[in-house]
VEXDREN-2710 file (C-alpha; in Angstrom, 1 decimal):
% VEXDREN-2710
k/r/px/py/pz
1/UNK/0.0/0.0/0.0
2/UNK/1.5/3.4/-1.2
3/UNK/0.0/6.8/-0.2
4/UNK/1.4/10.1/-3.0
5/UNK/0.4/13.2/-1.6
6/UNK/0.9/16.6/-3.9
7/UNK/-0.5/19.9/-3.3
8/UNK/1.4/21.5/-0.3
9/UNK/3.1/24.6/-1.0
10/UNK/3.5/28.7/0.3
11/UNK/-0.1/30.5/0.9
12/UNK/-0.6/33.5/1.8
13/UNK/-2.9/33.8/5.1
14/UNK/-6.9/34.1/3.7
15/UNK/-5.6/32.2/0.8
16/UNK/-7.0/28.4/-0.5
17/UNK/-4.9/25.6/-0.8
18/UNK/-5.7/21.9/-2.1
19/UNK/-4.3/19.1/-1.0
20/UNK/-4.5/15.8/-3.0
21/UNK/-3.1/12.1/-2.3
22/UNK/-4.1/8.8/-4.1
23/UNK/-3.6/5.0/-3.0
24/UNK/-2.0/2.4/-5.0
25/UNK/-1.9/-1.6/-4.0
26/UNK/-4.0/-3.4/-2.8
27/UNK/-6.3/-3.1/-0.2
28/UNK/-9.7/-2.8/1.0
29/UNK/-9.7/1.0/3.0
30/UNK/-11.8/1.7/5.7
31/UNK/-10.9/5.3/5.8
32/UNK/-8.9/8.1/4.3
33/UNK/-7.8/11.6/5.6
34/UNK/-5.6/14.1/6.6
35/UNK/-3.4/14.6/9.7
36/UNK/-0.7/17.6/10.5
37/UNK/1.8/18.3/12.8
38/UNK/3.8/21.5/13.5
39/UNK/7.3/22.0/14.9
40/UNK/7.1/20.8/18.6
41/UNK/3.8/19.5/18.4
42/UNK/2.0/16.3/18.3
43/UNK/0.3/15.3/14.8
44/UNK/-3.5/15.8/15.1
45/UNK/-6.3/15.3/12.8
46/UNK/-7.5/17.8/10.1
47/UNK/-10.3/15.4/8.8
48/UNK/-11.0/12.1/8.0
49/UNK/-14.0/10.3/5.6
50/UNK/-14.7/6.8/6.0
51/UNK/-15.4/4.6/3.3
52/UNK/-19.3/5.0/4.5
53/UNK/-19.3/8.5/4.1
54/UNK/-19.0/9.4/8.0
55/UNK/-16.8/12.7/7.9
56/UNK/-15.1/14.2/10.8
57/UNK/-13.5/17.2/11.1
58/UNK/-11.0/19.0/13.6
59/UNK/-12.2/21.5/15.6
60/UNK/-9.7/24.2/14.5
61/UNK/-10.4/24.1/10.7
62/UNK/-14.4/23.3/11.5
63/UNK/-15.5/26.0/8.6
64/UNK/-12.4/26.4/6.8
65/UNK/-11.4/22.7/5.5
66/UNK/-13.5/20.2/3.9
67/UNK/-12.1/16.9/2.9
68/UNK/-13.9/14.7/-0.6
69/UNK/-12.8/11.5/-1.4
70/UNK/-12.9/10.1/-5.1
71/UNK/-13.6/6.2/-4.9
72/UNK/-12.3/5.4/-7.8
73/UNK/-9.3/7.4/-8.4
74/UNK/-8.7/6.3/-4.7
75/UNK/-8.0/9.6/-3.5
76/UNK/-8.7/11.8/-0.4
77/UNK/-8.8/15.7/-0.8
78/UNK/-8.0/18.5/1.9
79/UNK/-9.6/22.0/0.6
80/UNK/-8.3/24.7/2.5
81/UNK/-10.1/27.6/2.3
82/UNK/-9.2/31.1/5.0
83/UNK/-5.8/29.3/5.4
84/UNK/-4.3/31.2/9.0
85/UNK/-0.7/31.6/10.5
86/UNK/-1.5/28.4/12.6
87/UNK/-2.2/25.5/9.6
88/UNK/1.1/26.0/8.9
89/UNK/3.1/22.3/9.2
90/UNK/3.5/18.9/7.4
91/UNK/0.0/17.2/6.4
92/UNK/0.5/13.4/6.2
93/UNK/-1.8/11.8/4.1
94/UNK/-3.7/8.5/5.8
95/UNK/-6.0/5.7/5.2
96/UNK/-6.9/2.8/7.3
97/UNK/-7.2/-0.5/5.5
98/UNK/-7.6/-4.1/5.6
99/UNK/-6.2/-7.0/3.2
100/UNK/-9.2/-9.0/3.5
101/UNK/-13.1/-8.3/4.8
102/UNK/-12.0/-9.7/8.1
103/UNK/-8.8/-9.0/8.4
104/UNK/-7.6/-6.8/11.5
105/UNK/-7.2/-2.5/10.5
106/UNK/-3.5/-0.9/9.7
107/UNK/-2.5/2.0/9.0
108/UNK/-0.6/3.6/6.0
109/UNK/1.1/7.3/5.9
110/UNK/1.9/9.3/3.2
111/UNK/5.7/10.9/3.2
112/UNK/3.9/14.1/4.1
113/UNK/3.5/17.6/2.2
114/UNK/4.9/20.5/3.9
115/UNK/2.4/23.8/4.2
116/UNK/3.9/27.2/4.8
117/UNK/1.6/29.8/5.7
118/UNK/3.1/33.7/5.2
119/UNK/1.1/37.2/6.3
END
């Protein structure tokens, strides 16, 4: 299971930023999202979508972010709208999976795409 995240890059605070990764192998997910972390903090949760549709989404970009999947590309998408000083970090890319239907849950990570936010 591979996860290739693109997208991360310099905004500009109030700007909009997309965030795109895509699965390859094979795999049946359960989940896909988007965590972050910032320098000298723990990586937290942006959002999340499982496979039934349930979407959850972190309380500091409730508003701001919204996260689409595309089933058949495989992907998970992070739109960032209002982008502030504090997004700034690494967003790693994740998806929970199984190898068969009941198989125990693991977890894959992308390499993570840096995000710099300027004023």
């Amino acid at each position: 299971v591979q996860l290739m995240e693109s997208g991360g890059g310099l905004v500009q605070a109030g700007g909009s930023l997309r965030l795109a990764c895509e699965a390859s192998g094979a795999f049946r997910s359960l989940a896909m999202g988007w965590y972050r972390q910032a320098p000298g903090k723990q990586r937290e949760l942006v959002a999340s979508q499982a496979d039934s549709g349930s979407t959850t989404i972190g309380d500091s970009v409730k508003g701001r972010f919204n996260i689409s999947r595309d089933h058949i590309k495989r992907g998970v998408y992070l739109i960032m709208n209002n982008v502030q000083l504090d997004d700034a970090g690494v967003y790693y890319c994740n998806m929970k999976w199984r190898d068969h239907l009941w198989g125990p849950a693991f977890d894959a990570w992308g390499q993570g795409t840096p995000v710099t936010v300027s004023e």
